[in-house]
C-alpha positions as CSV (number, residue, x, y, z in Angstrom):
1,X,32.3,-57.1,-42.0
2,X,31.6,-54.4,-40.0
3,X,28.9,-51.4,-40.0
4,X,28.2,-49.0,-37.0
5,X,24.7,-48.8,-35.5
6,X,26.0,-45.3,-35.8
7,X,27.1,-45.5,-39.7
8,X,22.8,-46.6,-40.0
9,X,21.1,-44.5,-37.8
10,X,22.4,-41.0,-38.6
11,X,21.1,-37.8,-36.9
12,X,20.4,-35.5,-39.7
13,X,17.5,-33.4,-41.9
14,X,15.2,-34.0,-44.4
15,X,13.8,-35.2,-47.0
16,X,15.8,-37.3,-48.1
17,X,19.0,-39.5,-46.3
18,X,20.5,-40.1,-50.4
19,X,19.2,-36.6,-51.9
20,X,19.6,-34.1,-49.1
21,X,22.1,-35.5,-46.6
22,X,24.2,-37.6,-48.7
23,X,24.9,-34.6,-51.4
24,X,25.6,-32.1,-48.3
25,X,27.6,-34.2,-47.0
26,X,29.7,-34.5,-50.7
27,X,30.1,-31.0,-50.8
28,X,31.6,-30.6,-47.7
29,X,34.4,-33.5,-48.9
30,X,35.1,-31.5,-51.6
31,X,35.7,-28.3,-49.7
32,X,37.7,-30.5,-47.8
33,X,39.3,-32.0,-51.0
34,X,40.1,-28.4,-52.0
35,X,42.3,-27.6,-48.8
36,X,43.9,-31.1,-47.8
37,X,43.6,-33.0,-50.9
38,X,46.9,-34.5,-52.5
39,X,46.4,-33.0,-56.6
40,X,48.5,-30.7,-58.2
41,X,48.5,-27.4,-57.6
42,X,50.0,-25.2,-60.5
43,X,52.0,-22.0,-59.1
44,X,50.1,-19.1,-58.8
45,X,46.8,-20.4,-59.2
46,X,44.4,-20.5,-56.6
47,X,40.6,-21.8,-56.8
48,X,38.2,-18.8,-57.0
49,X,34.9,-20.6,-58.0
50,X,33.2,-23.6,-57.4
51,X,30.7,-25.5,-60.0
52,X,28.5,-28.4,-59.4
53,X,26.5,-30.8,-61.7
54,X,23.9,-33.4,-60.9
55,X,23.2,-36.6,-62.5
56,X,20.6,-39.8,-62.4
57,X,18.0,-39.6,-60.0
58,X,19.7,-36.8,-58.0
59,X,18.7,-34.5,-61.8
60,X,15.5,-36.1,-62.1
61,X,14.4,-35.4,-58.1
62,X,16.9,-33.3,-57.0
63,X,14.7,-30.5,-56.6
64,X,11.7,-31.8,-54.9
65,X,14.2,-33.8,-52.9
66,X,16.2,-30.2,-51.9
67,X,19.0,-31.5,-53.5
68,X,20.3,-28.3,-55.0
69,X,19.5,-26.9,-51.6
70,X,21.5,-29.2,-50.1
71,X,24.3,-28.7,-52.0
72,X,24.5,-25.0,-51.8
73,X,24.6,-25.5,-47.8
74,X,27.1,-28.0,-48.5
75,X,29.5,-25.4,-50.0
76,X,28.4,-23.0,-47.6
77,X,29.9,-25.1,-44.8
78,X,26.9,-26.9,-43.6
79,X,26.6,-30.2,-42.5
80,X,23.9,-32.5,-42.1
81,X,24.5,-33.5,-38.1
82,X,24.7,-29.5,-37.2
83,X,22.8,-27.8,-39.9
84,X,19.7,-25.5,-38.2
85,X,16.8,-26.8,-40.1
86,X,15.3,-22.9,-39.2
87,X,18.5,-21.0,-40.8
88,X,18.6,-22.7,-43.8
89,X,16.7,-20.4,-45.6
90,X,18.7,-17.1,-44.8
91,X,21.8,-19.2,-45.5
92,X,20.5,-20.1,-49.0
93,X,18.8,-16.5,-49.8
94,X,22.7,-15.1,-48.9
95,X,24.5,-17.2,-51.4
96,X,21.4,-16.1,-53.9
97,X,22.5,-12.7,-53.4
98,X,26.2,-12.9,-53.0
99,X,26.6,-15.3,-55.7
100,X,29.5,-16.9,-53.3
101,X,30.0,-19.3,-51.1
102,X,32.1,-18.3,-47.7
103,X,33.2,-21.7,-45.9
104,X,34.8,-21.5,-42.6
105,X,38.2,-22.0,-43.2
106,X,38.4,-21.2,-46.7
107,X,38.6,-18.2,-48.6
108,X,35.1,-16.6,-50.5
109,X,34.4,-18.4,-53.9
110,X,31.9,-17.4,-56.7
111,X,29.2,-19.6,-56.7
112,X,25.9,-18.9,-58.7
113,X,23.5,-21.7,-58.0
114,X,22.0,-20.4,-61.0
115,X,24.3,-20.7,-63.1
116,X,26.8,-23.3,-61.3
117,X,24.8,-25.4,-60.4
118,X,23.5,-28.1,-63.2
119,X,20.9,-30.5,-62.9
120,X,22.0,-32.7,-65.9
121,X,19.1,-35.5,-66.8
122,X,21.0,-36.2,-70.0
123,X,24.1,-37.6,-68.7
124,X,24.2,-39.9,-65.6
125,X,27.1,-41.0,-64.3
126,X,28.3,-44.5,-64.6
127,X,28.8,-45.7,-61.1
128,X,25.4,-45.3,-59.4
129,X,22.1,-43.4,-59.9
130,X,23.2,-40.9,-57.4
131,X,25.9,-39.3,-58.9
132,X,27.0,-35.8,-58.8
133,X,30.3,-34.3,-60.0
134,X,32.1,-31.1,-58.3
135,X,34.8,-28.9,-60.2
136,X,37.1,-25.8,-58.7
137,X,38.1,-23.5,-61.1
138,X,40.8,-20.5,-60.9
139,X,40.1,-17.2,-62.0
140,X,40.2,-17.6,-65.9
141,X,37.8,-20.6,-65.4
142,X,40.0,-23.0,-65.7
143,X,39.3,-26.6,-63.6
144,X,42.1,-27.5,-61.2
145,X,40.0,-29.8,-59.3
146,X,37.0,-32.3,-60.2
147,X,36.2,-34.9,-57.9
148,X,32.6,-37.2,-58.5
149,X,30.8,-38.7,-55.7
150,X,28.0,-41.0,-55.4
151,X,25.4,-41.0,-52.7
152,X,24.4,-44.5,-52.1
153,X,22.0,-44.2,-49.6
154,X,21.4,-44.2,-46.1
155,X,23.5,-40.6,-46.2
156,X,26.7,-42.6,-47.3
157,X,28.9,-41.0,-49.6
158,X,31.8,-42.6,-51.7
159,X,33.7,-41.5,-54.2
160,X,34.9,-43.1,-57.6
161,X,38.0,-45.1,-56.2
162,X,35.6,-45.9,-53.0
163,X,33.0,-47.0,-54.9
164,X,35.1,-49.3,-57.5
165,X,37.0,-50.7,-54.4
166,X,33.5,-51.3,-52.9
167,X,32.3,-53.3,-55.6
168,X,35.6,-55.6,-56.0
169,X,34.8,-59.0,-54.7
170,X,36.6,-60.5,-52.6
171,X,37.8,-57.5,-51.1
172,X,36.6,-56.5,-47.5
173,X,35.7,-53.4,-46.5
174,X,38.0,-51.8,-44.4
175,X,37.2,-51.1,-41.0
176,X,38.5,-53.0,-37.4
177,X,38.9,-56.1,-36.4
178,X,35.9,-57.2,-34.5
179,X,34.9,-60.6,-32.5
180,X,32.4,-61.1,-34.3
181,X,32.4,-60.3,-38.1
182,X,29.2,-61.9,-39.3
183,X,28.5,-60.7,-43.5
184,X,25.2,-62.5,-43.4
185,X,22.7,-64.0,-41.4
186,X,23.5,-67.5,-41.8
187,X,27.4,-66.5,-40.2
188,X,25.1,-64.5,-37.6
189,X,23.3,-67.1,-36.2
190,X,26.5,-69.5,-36.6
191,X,28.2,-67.0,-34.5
192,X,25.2,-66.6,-32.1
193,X,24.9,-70.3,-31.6
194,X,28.9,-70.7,-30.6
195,X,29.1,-68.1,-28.5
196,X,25.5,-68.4,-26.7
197,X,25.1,-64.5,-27.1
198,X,22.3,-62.8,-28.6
199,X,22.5,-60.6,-31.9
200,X,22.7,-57.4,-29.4
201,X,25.6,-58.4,-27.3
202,X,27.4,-59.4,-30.3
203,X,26.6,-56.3,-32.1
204,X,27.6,-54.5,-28.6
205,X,30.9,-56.3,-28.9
206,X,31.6,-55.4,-31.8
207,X,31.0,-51.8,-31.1
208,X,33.0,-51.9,-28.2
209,X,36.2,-51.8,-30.6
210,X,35.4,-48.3,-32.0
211,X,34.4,-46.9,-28.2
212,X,34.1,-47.4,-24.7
213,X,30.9,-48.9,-23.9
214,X,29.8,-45.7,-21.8
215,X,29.9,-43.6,-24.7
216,X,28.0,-46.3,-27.1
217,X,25.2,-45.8,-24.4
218,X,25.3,-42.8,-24.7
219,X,25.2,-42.7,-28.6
220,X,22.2,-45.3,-28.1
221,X,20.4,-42.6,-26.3
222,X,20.8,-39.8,-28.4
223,X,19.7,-41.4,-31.0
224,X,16.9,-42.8,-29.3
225,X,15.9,-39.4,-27.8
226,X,16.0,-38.0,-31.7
227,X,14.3,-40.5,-32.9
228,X,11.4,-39.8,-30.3
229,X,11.6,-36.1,-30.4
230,X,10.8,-35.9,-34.7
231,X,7.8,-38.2,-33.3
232,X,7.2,-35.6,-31.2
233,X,7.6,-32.6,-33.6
234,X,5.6,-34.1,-35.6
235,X,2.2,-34.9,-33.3
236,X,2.2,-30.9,-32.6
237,X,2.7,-29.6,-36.1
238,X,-0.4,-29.4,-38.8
239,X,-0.9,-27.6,-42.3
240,X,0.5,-27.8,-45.4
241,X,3.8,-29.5,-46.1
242,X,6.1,-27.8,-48.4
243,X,7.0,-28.7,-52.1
244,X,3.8,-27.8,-54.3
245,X,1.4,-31.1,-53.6
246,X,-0.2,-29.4,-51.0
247,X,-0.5,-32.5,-49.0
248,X,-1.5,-32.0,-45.4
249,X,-0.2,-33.2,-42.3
250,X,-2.2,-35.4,-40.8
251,X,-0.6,-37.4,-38.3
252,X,-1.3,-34.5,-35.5
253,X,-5.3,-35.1,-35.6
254,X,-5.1,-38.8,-36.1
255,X,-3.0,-38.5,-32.7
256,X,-5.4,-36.4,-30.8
257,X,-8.4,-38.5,-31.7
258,X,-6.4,-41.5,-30.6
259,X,-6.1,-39.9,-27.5
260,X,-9.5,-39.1,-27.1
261,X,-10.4,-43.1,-28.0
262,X,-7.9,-43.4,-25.3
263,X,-8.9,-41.1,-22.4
264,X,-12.5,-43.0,-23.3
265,X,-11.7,-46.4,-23.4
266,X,-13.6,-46.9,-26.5
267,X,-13.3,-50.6,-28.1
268,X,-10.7,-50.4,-30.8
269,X,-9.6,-53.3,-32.1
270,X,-7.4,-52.0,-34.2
271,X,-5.7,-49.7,-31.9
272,X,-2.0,-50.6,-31.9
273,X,-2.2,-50.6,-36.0
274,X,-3.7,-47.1,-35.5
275,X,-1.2,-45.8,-33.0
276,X,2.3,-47.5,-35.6
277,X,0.5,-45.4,-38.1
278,X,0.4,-42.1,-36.3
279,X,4.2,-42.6,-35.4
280,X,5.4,-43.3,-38.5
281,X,3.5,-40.7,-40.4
282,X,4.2,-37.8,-37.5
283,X,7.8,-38.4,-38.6
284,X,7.9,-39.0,-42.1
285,X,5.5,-35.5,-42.6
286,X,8.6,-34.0,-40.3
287,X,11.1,-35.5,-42.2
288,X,8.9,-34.0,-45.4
289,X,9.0,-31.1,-44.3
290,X,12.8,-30.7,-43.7
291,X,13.5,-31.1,-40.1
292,X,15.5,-33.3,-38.0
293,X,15.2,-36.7,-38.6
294,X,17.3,-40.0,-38.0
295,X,18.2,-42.0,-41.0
296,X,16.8,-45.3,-40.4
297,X,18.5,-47.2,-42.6
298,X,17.2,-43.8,-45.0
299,X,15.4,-40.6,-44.8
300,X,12.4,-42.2,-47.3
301,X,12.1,-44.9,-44.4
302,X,13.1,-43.1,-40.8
303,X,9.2,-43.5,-39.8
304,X,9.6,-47.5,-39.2
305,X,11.7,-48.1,-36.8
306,X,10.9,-45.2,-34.3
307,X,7.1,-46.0,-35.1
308,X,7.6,-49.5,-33.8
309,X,10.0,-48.7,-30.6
310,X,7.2,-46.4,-29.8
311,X,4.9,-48.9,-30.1
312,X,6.7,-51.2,-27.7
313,X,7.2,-49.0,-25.3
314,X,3.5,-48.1,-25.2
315,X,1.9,-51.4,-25.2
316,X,4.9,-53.5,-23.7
317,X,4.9,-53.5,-20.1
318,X,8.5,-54.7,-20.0
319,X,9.7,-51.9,-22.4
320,X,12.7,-49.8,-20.7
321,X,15.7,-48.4,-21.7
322,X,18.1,-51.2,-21.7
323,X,15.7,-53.2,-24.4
324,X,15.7,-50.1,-26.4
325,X,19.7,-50.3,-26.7
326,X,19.1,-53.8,-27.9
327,X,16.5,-53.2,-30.2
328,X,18.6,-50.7,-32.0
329,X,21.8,-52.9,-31.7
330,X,19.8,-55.9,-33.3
331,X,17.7,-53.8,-35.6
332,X,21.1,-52.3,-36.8
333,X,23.3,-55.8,-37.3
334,X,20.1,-57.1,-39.5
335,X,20.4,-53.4,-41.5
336,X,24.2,-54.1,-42.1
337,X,23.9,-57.0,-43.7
338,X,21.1,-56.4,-45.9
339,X,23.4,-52.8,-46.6
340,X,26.5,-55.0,-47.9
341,X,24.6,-57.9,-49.6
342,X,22.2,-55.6,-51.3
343,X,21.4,-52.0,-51.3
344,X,19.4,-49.4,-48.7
345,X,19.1,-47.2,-51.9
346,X,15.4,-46.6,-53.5
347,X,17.6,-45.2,-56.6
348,X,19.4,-48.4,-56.8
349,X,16.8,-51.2,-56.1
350,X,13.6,-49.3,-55.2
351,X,11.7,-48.8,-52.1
352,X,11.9,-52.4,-51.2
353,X,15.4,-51.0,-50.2
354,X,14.2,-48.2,-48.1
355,X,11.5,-49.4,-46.2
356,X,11.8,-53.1,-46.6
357,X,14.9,-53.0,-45.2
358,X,13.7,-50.7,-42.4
359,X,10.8,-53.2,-42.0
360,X,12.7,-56.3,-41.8
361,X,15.3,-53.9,-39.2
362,X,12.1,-52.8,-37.0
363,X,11.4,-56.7,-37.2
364,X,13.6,-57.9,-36.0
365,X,14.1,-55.7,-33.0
366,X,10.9,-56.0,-32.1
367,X,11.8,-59.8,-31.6
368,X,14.8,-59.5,-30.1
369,X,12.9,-57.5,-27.1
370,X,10.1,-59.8,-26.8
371,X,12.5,-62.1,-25.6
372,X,12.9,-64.0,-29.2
373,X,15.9,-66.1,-30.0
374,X,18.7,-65.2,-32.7
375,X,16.8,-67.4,-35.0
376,X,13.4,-66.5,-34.4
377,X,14.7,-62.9,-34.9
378,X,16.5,-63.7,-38.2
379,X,13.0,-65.1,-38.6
380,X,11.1,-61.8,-37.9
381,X,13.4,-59.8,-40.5
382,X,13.0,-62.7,-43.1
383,X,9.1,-62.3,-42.9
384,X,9.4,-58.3,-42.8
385,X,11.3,-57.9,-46.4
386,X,9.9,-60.7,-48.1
387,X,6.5,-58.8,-48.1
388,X,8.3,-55.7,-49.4
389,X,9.4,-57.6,-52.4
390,X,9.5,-55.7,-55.3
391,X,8.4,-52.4,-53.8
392,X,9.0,-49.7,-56.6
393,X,10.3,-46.1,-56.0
394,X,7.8,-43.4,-57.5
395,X,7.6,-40.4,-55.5
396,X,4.7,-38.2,-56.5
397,X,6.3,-34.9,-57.9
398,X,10.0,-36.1,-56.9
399,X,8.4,-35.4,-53.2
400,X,9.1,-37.8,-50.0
401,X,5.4,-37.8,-49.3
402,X,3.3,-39.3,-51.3
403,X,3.3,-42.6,-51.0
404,X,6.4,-42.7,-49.2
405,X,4.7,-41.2,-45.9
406,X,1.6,-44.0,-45.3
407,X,4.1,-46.4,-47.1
408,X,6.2,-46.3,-43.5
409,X,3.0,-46.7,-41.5
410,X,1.9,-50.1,-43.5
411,X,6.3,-50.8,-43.1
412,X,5.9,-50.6,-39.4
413,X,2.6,-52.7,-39.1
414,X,4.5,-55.2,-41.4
415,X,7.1,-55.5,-39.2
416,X,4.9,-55.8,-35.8
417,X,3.2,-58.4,-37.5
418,X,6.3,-60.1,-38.5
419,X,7.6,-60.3,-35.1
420,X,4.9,-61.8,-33.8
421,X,4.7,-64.7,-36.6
422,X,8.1,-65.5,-35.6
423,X,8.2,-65.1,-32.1
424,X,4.7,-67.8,-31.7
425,X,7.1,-70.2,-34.1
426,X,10.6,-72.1,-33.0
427,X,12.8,-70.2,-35.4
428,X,12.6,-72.4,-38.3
429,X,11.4,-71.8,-41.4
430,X,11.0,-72.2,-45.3
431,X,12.8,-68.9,-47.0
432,X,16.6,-67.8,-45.0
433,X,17.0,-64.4,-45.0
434,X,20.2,-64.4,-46.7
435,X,17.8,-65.3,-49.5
436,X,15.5,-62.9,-49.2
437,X,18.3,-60.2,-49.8
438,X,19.8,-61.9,-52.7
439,X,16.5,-61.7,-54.3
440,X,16.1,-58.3,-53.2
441,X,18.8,-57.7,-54.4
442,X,18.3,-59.5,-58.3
443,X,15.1,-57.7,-58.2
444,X,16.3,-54.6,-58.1
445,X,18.6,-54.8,-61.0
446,X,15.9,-56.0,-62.8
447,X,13.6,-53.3,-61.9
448,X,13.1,-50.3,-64.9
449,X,14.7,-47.1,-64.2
450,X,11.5,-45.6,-64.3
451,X,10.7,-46.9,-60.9
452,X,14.0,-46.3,-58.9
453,X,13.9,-42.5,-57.8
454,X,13.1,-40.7,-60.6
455,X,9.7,-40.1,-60.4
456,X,9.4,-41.5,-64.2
457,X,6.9,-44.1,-63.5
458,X,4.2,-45.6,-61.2
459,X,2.1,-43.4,-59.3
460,X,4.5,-40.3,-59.8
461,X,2.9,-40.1,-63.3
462,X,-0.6,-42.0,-63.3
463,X,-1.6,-39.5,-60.6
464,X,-0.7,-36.4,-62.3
465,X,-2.6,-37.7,-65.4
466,X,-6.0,-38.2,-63.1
């Protein structure tokens, strides 16, 4: 089994990795579909307008998610990686006006986002909770092409035949070969013990069959230097984020006071809990508000693991450059097995997926550059996600920001905490990971609709009825 560090961590925008990027990311399939797909064609037809309809959570929280924004930009030509978060908006009022879409490469179709684009709560598709269906139509309205897609999270997009294949067991994903093809952690630390390499140099090795090693590095970097600069963006930004809550940013005055504790040296014991929060927040209120952000495994989670690299490199002595390679090589095999035994989806399995999983990730790279062992680390990611058990998904007003904001500062202190259990222990203990994502796993398809993305249940409806 294999899943790029660069398939997890994804440079893209906000809010959401399965609501904004994954449905953008659709669209521009189908334009794709429309030009090199192999369907009939009848003779002397040509597609003239496009249609789109949303279904599951995507209708339930596909506005406050920018879902229908981030299909329009889809069909626009827009993708996630390239998008300007600061054009969007003239992009969007355009198509408003025009009532078409003009792709590059493709010729102008009508499109009406008021009209052609459905948000249809009535009718979800059978295949995931994030489904949404395109259609291209000729000039009498009739369809010549409809192709459905489901967005299962982490930005990952599949369609129908993808998805069926995906769930077939016994059938392997396909992908390279790779040295080391671990599907869980019990063939991971079977493989680390044979070989006598850590979980990074395997994951490295594994890499190394996609691309030369200089331009992993490189990849490494950028995302590293993304990751830190949405920290960034986010410490210098205040005011109201967007989407009717009027929730405030906060993580920019929580940082300067921590600097001023700092500058001071006045007693705080607890500092480093303080500083993970201020991270993790300065980048989930920027991923909130629709900027750049780095899927981590998902947009509802991308405050975790940057929170706690930052972290590490501010309190770490030993933190440099080459650990943070490792850390996101490590913190990315532990994401790919949790992504292929169980879900990263909050629509499929709740936020245990999203920042759970992201916990258990920023785990165990934390351990990994404190010098811990392969089991010690398997360890750290076990202890990470078993405390996220059961973690429902109940955005306030279909809105990544309340709880899901705080929720990655307490994800990142988890997973500091974690690491240090496991690194003071020898590695062994009670509950194997592998478990933990089974259960994760069971739990979630036991878990009520109401609490999976759709803002049906938990906080997103006690709070509106204070």
């Amino acid at each position: 089994m294999f899943l790029s560090v660069f398939d997890l961590y994804k440079i893209g925008i906000g809010p959401s990795s399965s609501h904004t990027m994954g449905p953008m990311s659709a669209a521009g399939r189908f334009l794709d579909e429309i030009l090199n797909g192999d369907w009939p064609r009848p003779t002397g037809t040509q597609v003239t307008r496009l249609a789109a309809s949303l279904h599951g959570s995507l209708a339930f929280t596909g506005v406050g998610h920018g879902t229908d924004r981030a299909v329009i930009l889809g069909l626009a030509g827009e993708n996630p990686t390239t998008v300007d978060p600061d054009g969007m908006e003239a992009i969007l009022a355009q198509v408003a006006a025009d009532k078409t879409v003009r792709p590059p490469g493709h010729p102008a179709y009508r499109f009406d986002p008021a009209t052609d684009l459905v948000l249809d709560k009535s009718a979800p598709l059978p295949g995931h909770a994030n489904g949404m269906a395109f259609s291209a139509l000729d000039a009498d309205d009739r369809v010549l092409l409809r192709r459905v897609y489901y967005s299962i999270g982490g930005g990952f997009v599949v369609s129908e035949e993808e998805l069926q294949r995906l769930k077939a067991k016994g059938v392997p994903p396909p992908g390279p070969d790779v040295p080391y093809p671990f599907r869980s952690a019990a063939e991971m630390l079977r493989m680390a013990a044979e070989s006598g390499l850590s979980i990074a140099e395997m994951k490295l090795a594994n890499e190394a069959t996609r691309m030369p090693e200089a331009e992993l590095v490189d990849g490494l970097d950028r995302i590293w230097k993304a990751m830190d600069g949405c920290i960034e963006r986010g410490l210098s930004k205040d005011g109201i984020m967007p989407g009717g809550l009027k929730v405030r940013r906060r993580a920019r005055v929580l940082h300067d006071r921590l600097e001023s504790d700092w500058r001071e040296n006045r007693p705080n014991p607890l500092l480093a809990n303080d500083w993970l929060a201020v991270f993790a927040m300065a980048v989930n209120e920027e991923n909130a508000a629709g900027g750049r952000v780095v899927t981590a495994p998902t947009n509802g989670a991308a405050g975790v693991v940057p929170a706690v690299l930052r972290y590490w490199l501010k309190f770490h002595v030993d933190a440099d450059q080459h650990g943070i390679r490792d850390f996101l090589l490590t913190s990315a095999a532990i994401g790919g097995i949790i992504k292929h035994n169980a879900s990263i989806s909050g629509a499929e399995v709740g936020c245990q997926g999203e920042v759970g999983s992201a916990s258990a990730m920023a785990a165990a790279g934390l351990a990994a550059v404190m010098g811990g062992t392969p089991e010690q680390v398997e360890n750290a990611a076990e202890i990470a996600l078993e405390h996220h058990l059961g973690m429902t998904c109940d955005p306030v007003g279909g809105l990544v920001q309340v709880p899901c904001i705080e929720r990655n500062a307490l994800g990142a202190v988890k997973a500091v905490t974690a690491a240090s259990l496991a690194i003071k222990g020898d590695g062994k203990h009670f509950v194997p990971l592998d478990n933990c994502i089974e259960t994760m796993r069971q739990t979630g398809l036991d878990m009520n609709e109401r609490y999976k993305e759709t803002s049906q249940g938990g906080l997103a409806v006690n709070v509106v009825e204070c």
